[in-house]
VOTOR-339248 format. One record per atom (N, C-alpha, C): x, y, z. Coordinates in steps of 0.1 Angstrom, whole numbers, plus 5000, padded with zeros to 4 digits. Atoms other than C-alpha are relative to their C-alpha. Layout:
XYZ ...
END
This chain:
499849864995 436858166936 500750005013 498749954991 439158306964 498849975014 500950014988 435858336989 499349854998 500150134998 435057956982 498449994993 500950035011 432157766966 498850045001 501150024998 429157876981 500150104992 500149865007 429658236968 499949944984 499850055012 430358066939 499049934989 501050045004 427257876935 499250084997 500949895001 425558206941 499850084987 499449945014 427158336911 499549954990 500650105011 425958066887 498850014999 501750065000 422658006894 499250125005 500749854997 421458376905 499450024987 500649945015 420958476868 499549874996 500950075005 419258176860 498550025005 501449974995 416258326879 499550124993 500949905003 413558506860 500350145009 499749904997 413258716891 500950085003 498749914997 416658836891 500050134992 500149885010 415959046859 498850105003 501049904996 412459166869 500650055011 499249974991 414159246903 500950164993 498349925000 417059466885 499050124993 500949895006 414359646858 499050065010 500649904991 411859736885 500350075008 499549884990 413959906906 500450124990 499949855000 415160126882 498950074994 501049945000 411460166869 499750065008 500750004989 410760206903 500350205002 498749855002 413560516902 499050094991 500449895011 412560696870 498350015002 501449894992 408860716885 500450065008 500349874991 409660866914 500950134992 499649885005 411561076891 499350144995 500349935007 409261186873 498550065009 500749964992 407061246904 500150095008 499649874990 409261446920 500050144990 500549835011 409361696886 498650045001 501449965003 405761706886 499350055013 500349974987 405561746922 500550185002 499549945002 407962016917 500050154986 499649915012 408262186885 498249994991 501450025004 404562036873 500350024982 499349995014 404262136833 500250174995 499349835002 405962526837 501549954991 498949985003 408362586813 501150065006 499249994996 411662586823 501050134993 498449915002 414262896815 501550045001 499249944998 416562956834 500749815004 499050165000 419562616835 500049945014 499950084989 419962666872 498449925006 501450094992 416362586882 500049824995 499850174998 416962216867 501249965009 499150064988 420162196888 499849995012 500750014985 418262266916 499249885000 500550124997 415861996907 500549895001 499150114999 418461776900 500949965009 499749984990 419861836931 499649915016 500750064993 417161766949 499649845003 500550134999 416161426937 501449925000 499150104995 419861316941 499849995013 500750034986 418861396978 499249905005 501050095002 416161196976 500149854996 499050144998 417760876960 501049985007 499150044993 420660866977 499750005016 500850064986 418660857011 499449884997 501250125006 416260596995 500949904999 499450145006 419060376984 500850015012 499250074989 421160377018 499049945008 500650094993 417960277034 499449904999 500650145007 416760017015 501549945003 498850135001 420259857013 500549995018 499850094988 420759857053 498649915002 501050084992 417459717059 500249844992 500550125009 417559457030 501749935003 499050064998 421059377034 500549925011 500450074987 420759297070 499049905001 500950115002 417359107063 500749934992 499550135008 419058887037 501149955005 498650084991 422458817057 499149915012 500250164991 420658687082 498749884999 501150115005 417758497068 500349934993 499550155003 420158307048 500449935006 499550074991 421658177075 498849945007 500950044989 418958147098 498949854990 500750145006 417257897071 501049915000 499250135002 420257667070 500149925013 500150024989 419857677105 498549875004 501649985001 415957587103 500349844992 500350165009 416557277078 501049955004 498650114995 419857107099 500849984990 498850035010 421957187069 501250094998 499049995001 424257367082 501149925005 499650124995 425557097106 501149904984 499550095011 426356907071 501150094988 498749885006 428557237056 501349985011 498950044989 430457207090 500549855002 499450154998 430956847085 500749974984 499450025006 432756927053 501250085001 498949924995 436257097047 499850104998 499949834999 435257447042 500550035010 499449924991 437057657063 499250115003 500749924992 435657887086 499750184987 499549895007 436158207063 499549954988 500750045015 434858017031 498449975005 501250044993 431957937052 499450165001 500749874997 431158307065 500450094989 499749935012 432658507037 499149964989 501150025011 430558327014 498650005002 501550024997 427158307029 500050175000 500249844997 427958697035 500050094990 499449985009 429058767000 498349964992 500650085007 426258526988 498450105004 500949994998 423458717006 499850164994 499949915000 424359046996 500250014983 499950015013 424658966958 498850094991 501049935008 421159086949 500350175007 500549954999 421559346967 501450144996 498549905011 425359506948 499550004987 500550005018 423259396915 498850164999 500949875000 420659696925 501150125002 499149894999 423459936936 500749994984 499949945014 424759886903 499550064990 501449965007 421659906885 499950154999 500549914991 420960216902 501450124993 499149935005 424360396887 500150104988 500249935008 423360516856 498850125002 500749904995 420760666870 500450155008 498949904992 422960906891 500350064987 498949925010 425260956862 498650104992 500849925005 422261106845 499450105003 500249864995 421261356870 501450055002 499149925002 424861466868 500250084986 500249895014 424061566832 499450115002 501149874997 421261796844 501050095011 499649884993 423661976866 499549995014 500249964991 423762076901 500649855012 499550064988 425661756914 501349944992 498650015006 429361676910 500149855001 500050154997 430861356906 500649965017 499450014986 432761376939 498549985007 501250044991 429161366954 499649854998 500750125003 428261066933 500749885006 498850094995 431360876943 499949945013 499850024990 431360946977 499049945007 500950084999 427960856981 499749875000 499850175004 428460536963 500449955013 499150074990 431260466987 499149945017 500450034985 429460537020 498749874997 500850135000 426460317006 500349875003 499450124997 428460046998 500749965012 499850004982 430160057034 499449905008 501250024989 427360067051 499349854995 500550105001 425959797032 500549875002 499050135001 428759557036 500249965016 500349944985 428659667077 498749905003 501750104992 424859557079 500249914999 500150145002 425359257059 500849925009 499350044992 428359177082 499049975020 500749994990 426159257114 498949865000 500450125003 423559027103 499949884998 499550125000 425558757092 500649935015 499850034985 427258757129 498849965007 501750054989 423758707148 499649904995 500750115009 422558477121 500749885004 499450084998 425658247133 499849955012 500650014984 425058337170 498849925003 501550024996 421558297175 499949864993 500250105011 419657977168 498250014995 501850005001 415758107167 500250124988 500049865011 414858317131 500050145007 500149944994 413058517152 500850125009 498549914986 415658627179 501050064982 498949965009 418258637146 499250134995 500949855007 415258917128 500450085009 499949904994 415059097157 501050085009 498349884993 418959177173 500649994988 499349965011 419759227137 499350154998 500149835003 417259527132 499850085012 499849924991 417559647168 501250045000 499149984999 420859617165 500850154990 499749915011 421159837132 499550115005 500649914991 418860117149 500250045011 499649884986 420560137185 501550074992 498449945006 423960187161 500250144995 500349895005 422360467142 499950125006 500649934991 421060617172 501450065011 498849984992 424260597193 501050114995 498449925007 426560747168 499550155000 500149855002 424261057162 500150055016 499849964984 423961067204 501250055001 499049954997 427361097205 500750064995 499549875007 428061357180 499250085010 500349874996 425561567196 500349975012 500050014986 426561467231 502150065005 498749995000 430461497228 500550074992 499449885011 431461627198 499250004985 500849995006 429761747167 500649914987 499050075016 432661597141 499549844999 500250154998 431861227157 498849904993 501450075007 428161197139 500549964988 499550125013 430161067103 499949925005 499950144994 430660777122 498749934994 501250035005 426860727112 500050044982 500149995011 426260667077 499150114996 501049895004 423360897072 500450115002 498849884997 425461167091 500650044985 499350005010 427861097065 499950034989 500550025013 425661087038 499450144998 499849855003 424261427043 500750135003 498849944999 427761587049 500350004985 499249995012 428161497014 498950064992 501049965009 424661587001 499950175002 500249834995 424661927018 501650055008 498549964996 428462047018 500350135007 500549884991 428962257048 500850124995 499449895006 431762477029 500550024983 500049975012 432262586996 501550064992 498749905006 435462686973 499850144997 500549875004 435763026965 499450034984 500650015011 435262956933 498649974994 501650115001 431762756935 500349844997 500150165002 433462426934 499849885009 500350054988 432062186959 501049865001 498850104995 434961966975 499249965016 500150084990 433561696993 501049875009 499250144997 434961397014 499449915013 500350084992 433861087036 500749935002 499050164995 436860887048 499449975013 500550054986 435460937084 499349845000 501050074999 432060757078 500349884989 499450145010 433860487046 501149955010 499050114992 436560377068 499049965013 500850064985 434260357103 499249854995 500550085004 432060117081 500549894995 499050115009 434459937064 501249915015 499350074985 436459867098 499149885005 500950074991 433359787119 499649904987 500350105009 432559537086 501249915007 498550104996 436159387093 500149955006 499950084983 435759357130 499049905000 501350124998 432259167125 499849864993 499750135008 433158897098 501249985007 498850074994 436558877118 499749935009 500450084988 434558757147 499249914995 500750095005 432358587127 500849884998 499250145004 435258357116 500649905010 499750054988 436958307149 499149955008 501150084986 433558197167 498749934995 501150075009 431757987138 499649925007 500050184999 432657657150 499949975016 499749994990 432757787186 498349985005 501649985004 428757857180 499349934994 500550105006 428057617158 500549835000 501449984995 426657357164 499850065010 499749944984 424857457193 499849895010 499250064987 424957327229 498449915004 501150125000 421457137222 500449904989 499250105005 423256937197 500549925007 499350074990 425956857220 499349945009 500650094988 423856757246 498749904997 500750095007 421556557223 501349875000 499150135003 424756337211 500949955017 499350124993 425956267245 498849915010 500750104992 422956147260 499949874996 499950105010 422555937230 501649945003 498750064998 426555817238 499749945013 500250044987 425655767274 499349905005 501450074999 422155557268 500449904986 500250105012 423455277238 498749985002 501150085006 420955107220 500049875004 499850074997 420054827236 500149945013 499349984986 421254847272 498650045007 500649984995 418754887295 500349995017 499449974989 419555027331 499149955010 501450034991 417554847361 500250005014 499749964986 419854957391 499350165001 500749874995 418455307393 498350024995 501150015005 414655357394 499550074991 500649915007 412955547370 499650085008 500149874992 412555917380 498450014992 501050004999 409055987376 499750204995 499849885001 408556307355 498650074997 501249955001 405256547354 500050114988 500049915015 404056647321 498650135004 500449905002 402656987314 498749974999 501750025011 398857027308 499850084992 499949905017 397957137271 498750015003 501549945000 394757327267 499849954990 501350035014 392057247243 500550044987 500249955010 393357487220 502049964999 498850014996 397457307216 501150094989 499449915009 398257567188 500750155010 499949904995 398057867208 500849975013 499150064990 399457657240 501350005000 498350035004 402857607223 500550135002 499249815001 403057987216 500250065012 499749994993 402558067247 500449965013 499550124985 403457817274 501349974997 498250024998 406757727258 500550094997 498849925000 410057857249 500049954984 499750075011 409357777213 501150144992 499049895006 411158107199 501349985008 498250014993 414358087223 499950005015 499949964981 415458147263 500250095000 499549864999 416758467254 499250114994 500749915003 413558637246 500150105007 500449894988 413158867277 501650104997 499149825004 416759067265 499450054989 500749925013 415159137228 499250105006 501049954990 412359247248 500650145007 499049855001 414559497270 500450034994 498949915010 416859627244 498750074995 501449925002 412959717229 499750125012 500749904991 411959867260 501050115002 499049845000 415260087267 499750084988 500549865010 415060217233 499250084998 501349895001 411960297234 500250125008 500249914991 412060467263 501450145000 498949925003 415660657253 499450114989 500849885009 413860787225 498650065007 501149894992 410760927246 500550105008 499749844983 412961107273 500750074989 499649875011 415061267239 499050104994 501349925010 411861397220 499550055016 500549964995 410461457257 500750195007 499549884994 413461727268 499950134989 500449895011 412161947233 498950055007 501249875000 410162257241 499149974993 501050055007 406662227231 500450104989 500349855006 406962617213 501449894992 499150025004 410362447199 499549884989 500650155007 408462107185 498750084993 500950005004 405962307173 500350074985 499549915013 407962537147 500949924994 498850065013 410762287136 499249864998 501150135003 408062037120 501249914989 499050055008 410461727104 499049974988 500549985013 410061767069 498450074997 501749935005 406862007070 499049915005 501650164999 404561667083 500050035013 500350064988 404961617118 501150055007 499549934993 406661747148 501349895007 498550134996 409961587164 499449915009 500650084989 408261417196 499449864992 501050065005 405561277170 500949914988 499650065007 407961167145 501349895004 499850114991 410060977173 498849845003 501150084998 406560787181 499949934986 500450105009 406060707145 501049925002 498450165002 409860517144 499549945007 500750104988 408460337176 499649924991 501650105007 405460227159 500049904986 499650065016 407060127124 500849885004 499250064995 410059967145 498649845001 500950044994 406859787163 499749874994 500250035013 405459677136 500749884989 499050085006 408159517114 500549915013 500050134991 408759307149 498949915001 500750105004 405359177146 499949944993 500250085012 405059067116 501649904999 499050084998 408558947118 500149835009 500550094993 407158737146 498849914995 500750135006 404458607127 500249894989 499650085011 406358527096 500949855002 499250074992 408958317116 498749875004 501350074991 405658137135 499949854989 500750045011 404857967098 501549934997 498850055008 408557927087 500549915010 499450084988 409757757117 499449854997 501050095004 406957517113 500649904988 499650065014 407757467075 501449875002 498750034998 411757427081 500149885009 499750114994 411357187110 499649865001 500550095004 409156937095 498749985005 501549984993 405857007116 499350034993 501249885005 403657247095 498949864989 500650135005 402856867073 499149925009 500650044988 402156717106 498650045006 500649964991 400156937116 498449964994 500849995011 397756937086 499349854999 500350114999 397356557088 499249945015 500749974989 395856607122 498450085003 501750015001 392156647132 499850185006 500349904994 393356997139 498950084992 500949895009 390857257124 500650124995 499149885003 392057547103 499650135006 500349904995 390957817119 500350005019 499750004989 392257667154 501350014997 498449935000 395557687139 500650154994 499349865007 395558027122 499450085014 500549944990 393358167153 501449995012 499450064993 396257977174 501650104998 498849945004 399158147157 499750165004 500349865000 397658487152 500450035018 499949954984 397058487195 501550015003 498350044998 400858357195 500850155000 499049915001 402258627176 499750145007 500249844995 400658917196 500149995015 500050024984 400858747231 501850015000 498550024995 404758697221 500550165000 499649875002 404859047210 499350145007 500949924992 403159197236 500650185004 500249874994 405159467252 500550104981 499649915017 406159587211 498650034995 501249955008 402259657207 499550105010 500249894986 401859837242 500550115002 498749884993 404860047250 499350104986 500249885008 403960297216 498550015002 501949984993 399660307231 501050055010 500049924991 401260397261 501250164998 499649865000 403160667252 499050074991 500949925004 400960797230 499050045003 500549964991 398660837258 500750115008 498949944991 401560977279 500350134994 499649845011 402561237251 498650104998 501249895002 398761337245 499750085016 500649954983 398061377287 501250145005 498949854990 401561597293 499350124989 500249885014 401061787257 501249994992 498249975005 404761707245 499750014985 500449955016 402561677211 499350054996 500849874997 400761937205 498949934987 501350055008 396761857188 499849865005 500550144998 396761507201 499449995012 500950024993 393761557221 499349835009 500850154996 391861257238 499549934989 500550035010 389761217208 501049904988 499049985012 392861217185 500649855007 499550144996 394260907207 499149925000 500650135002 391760687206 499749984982 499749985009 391960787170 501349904994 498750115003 395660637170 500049895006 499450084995 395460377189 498449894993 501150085005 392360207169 501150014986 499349975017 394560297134 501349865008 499050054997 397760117155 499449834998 500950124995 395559847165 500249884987 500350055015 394659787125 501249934999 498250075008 397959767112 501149895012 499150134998 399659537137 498949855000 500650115002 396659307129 500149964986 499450075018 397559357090 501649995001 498650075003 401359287100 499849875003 499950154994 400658967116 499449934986 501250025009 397658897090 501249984987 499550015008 400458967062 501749905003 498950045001 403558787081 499449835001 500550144999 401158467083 499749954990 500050035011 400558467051 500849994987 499150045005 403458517036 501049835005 499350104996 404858227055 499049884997 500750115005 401757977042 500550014983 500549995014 402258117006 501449974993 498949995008 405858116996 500949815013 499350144992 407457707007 501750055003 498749895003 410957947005 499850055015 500049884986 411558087043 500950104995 500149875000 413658337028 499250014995 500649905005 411858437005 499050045011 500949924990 408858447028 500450125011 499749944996 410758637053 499850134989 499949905008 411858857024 498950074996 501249965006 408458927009 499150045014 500849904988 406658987044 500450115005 499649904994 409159197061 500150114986 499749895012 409859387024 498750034997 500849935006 406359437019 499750125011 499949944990 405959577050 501050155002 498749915004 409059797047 499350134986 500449915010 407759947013 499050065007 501449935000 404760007023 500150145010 499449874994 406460247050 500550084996 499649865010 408660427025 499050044996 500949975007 406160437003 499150145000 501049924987 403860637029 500950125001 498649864995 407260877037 500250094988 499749905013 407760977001 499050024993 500849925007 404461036989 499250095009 500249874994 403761237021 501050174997 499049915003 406961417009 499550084991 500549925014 405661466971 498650065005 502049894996 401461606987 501450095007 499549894994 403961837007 500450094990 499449905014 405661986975 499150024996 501249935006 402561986959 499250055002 501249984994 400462106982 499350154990 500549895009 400062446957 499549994986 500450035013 399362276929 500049825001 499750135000 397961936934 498949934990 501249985011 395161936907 501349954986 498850005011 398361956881 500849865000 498750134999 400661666898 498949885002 500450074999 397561446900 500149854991 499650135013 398361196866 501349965012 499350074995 401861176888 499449885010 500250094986 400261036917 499649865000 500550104998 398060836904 500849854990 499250025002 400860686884 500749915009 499750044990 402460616918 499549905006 500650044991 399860496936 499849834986 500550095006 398960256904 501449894998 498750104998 403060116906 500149945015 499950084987 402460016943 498749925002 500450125000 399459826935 500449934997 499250145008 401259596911 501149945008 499050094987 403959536940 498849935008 500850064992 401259466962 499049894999 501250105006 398959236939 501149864998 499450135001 402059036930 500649895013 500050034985 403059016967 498949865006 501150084995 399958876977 499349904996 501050115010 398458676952 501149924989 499450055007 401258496948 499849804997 500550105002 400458156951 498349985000 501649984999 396558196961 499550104997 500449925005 395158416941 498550035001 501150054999 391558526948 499650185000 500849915009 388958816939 500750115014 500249914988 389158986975 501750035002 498449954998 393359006975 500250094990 499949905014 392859156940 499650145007 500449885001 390759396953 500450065013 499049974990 392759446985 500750144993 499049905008 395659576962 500050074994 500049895009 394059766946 499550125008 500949954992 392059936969 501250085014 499349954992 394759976994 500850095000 499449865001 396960236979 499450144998 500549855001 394560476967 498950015014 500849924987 392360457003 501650075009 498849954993 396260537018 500550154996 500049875009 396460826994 499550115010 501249874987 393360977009 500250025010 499849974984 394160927042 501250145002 498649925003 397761087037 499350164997 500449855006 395661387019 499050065011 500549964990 393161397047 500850085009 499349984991 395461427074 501350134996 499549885004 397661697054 499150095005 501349885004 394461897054 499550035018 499950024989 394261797091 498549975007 501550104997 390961547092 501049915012 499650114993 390961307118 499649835003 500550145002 388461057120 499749974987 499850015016 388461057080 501449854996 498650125001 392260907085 499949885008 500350164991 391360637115 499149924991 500850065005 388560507093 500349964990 499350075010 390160477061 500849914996 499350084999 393060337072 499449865005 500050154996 391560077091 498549944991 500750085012 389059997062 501249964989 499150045008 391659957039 501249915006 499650154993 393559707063 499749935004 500850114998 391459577078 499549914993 499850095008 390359457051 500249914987 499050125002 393459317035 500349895009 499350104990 394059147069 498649874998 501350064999 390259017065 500249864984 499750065015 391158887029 501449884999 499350085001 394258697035 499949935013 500050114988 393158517067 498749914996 501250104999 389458397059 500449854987 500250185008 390458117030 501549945012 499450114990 393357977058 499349925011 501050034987 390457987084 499549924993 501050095006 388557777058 500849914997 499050095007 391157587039 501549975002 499049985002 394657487046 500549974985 500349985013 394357397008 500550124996 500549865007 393757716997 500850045006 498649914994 396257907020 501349934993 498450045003 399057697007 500349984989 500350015015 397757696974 500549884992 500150185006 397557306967 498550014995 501650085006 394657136947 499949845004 500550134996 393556806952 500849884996 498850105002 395756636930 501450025004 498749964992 398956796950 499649925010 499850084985 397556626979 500249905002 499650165002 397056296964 501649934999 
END
């Protein structure tokens, strides 16, 4: 092929994977439930009359997918651009691509091509589904089209983005985290500077874009809706251009890096053999390692990178960009424009924080495990008089001492927000409320990125599978707060949908987890954990409070309780070996 062999390999041997086809049918299972959750959320089982009221439904739920599917394909598209790289990185095999004749361009064109493969096989997938709510009326093809387009864009943009850092950077870690900072200050910027400068400028942002085309601000006189996105398809398609263009010009400039180099000249400097006896030996003073040398590494060295403390700021500015924007909203003004009916603008800034937060921990834990794997330690380690529960205790302290100010900065504002008032109900009570629920869940992201990184020998995949469960489990939460909001007048009626719902995100969540170590208490994790998240969600509509802190953090807790105690006991059992694997 024209983009060279890697892509090429991709091509062949992709469809030889089972999961490629479960992969392609459960998404659009995934689809035609929420379809049929949004009718029932909606329409329930009232006879229909009149033509337009299904155009209206069908309207709506293209709304609804076509948000769903740009957000999933930037997050996933960016996670897989750079997590395939970042593992070639991790096992010293890209060094041995760069020591063949690929050319720079066959090298990044195809790793970028190659990572983004599953995720053009779902945008296809995903097409008939469209065309079928344009049967029902109430959306044109010009919508479907344009939609497509900006998707694809955007998706080709992230993956480009991704791929650049993945080349840059040499820590997974660092590559995860200025890949999805980077996608979120982009988002953020473009709409700032629509509303800051000019209002035309927010296409530039794909989501802009995307509901310019979903909600068309003018109409023909006739009723025929004449859409268009060249703004937001070319800005994407550019900025793609400009980021694989630099990718190509500064592969080899980047790669290897400049601890290679300075490995092979010391080694050129020091033959084998040669022994120097005019200069004395310099006399160098070693560190002291604590007792405990798991958790020592994590925090005493530079095992993630040198260039931790910018990730770090770029976290802290944003954070703090987004608290003084949600802070300059009138209380009386945050209290009547509630986003989407749930939650107030200030409050629904704090949740992005917190979710952001979040998907950095676990990020950091998953890495913790993969790093290990990829560099040939995690064998080492195991053959060592260490104890298992000094290395999972050792890691856990790691990932939350590295990820310290990303578990702090959203507790302190949400102190800060309840003491001025900028969110109205979040009493004292109500914060120690959130900040015990916060608590939970970055102990089940770590808990879930530690475990995916013992369970799947694959660092993507592991990446893939912790950060993506993680991720769902966020939509998840978004769109069936959406569907209790529609239903709130009839929820007695849309109950089969829900539980429907809630019974398709255990089966993600059981196969997730119990994928290599399978055991009574993960079962009843996954099962257990959507319908207590349900309640909470229904609670908290109804407007309980310590109902939702308790549930949530029994229902993560524990999961987190469930996928740490057999590592603490067994590295066996975590890695899901038997006896004769070990022999």
């Amino acid at each position: 092929m024209a983009v060279g062999p890697i892509f090429e390999r991709e091509v062949l041997t992709t469809p030889r994977r089972l999961s490629h086809y479960l992969m392609r049918s459960g998404f659009v299972a995934a689809l035609l439930i929420l379809f049929y959750s949004l009718r029932q959320a909606t329409i329930g089982f009232q006879d229909i009359v009149f033509a337009g009221d299904v155009a209206s439904f069908s309207a709506m739920t293209f709304r609804v997918f076509a948000l769903l599917q740009l957000t999933l394909s930037l997050f996933f598209s960016t996670l897989f651009s750079a997590s395939l790289v970042a593992q070639e990185k991790d096992r010293r095999t890209l060094i041995l691509l760069l020591m063949t004749d690929l050319r720079n361009y066959e090298l990044s064109v195809g790793k970028l091509l190659a990572s983004l493969l599953n995720v053009g096989v779902l945008l296809a997938v995903s097409w008939p589904v469209f065309c079928f709510l344009k049967l029902l009326g109430g959306v044109t093809w010009e919508q479907i089209l344009w939609s497509q387009a900006i998707v694809l864009s955007a998706t080709l943009a992230a993956g480009s983005w991704g791929c650049l850092v993945a080349f840059w950077r040499e820590k997974t870690f660092q590559t995860l985290a200025i890949s999805v900072l980077g996608v979120v200050v982009f988002l953020l910027a473009a709409h700032g500077l629509g509303v800051a400068v000019d209002r035309s400028l927010t296409a530039i942002s794909p989501y802009d874009g995307l509901l310019r085309v979903l909600n068309p601000p003018e109409l023909r006189q006739l009723g025929i809706v004449r859409v268009s996105a060249w703004t937001s398809v070319l800005v994407q398609l550019g900025l793609a251009g400009g980021l694989i263009t630099a990718t190509i010009l500064r592969l080899r400039v980047w790669n290897p890096s400049k601890e290679v180099h300075q490995s092979v000249a010391e080694d050129v400097a020091a033959p084998a053999g040669v022994i120097e006896t005019s200069a004395p030996a310099v006399k160098r003073e070693h560190r002291h390692v604590w007792n405990q040398p798991v958790i020592w590494r994590e925090m005493r060295t530079r095992a993630y990178g040198r260039r931790m403390i910018w990730i770090k700021l770029s976290y802290i500015v944003l954070t703090l960009v987004l608290a003084a924007t949600s802070w300059n909203q009138p209380t009386l003004e945050a209290q009547e424009s509630l986003v989407l009916g749930m939650v107030s603008a200030p409050a629904f800034s704090l949740l992005g924080i917190g979710i952001l937060s979040l998907l950095l921990c676990n990020a950091q834990a998953v890495t913790s495990i993969t790093n290990e794997r990829d560099g040939g330690t995690l064998q080492i380690l195991l053959v060592t008089d260490l104890r298992p529960w000094e290395f999972m205790f050792g890691k856990i302290g790691g990932a939350l001492w590295n990820a310290r100010e990303m578990l702090l900065l959203p507790l302190l504002l949400t102190v800060a927000m309840g003491i001025s008032g900028v969110v109205p109900g979040l009493t004292a009570e109500n914060i120690v409320y959130v900040g015990l629920t916060y608590t939970v869940l970055a102990l089940f992201a770590v808990a879930l990125g530690l475990h995916a990184g013992l369970s799947y020998e694959n660092s993507r995949q592991a990446i893939a599978h912790s950060l993506g469960t993680m991720f769902f489990l966020c939509i998840g939460i978004f769109v069936f707060m959406l569907l209790l909001v529609e239903a709130r007048s009839s929820f007695a009626i849309q109950l089969q949908s829900f539980i429907l719902f809630i019974g398709f995100g255990s089966l993600g969540l059981y196969s997730s987890l119990t994928y290599r170590n399978p055991s009574n208490a993960l079962t009843l994790a996954a099962l257990l954990l959507p319908f207590l998240t349900f309640y909470a969600i229904t609670e908290f509509l109804l407007g309980g409070n310590l109902g939702v802190c308790f549930w949530i953090c029994m229902a993560y807790g524990f999961a987190a309780v469930a996928m740490m105690v057999p590592a603490m006991n067994d590295f066996d059992i975590a890695l899901g070996r038997n006896a004769h694997e070990v022999r």
